[in-house]
C-alpha positions as CSV (number, residue, x, y, z in Angstrom):
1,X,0.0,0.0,0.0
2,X,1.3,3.8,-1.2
3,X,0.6,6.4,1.2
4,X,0.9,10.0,-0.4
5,X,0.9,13.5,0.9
6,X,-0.7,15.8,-1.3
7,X,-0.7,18.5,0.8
8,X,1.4,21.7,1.1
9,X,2.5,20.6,4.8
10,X,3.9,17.6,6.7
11,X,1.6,14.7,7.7
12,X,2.2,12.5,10.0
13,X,0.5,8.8,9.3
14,X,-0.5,5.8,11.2
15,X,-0.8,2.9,9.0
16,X,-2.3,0.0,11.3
17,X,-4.0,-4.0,10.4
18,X,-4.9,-6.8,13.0
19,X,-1.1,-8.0,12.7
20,X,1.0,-4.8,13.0
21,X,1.1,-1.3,13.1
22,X,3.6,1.5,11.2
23,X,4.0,5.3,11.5
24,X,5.8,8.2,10.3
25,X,6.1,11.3,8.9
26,X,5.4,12.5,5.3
27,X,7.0,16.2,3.5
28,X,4.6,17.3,1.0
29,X,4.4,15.4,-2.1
30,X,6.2,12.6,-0.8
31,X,5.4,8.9,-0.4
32,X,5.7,6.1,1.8
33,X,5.5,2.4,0.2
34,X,4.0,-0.7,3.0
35,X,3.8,-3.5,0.7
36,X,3.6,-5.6,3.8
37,X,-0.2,-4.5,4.0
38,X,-1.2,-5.6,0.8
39,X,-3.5,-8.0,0.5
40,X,-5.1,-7.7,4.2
41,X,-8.8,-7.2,5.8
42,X,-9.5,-3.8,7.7
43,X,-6.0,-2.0,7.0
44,X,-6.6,1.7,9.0
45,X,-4.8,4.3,7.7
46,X,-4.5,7.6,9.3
47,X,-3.4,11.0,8.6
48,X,-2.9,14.1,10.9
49,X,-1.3,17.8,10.1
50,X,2.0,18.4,11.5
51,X,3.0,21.8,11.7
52,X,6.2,23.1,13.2
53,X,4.4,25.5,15.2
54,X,1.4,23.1,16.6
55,X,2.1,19.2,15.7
56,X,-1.2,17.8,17.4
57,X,-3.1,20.8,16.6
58,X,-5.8,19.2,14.1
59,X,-7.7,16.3,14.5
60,X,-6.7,13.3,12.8
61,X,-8.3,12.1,10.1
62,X,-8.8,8.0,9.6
63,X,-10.1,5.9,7.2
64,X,-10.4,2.2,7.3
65,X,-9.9,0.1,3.6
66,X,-12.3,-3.2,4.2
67,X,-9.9,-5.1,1.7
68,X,-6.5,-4.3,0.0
69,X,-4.6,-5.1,-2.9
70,X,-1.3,-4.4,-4.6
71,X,-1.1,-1.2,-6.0
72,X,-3.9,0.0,-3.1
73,X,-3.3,3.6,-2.4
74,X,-4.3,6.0,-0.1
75,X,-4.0,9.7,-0.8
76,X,-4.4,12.6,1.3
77,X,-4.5,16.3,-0.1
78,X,-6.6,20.0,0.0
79,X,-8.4,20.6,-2.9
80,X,-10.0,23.8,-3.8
81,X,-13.2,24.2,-5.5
């Protein structure tokens, strides 16, 4: 599974199935590759701003992918309408 930061800030990530658990920090437009949570039930993946000035100061956000795959990815970014 490909996480990617599509936002203008850091992100720190949480990446989480029955079996383990991962976490880190992402620089925008960068990625982070777990292939080891391919092909699993109920991966979590989480993402939460992390400025320099306020690291925790924004709720994380969390989404739960019932069944993944190679080439699964989850992106997070700001879009503008």
């Amino acid at each position: 599974m490909t996480l990617f930061n599509n936002t203008p800030n850091p992100a720190f990530y949480g990446i989480s199935s029955s079996n383990s658990g991962d976490c880190g920090t992402l620089d925008p437009n960068q990625t982070a590759d777990w292939p080891g949570y391919d092909n699993q039930t109920n991966v979590t993946v989480s993402f939460r701003a992390n400025t320099k000035s306020s690291p925790n100061e924004y709720p994380p956000f969390s989404v739960t992918i019932p069944a993944s795959g190679t080439g699964t990815t989850v992106t997070i970014g700001l879009y503008q309408e």
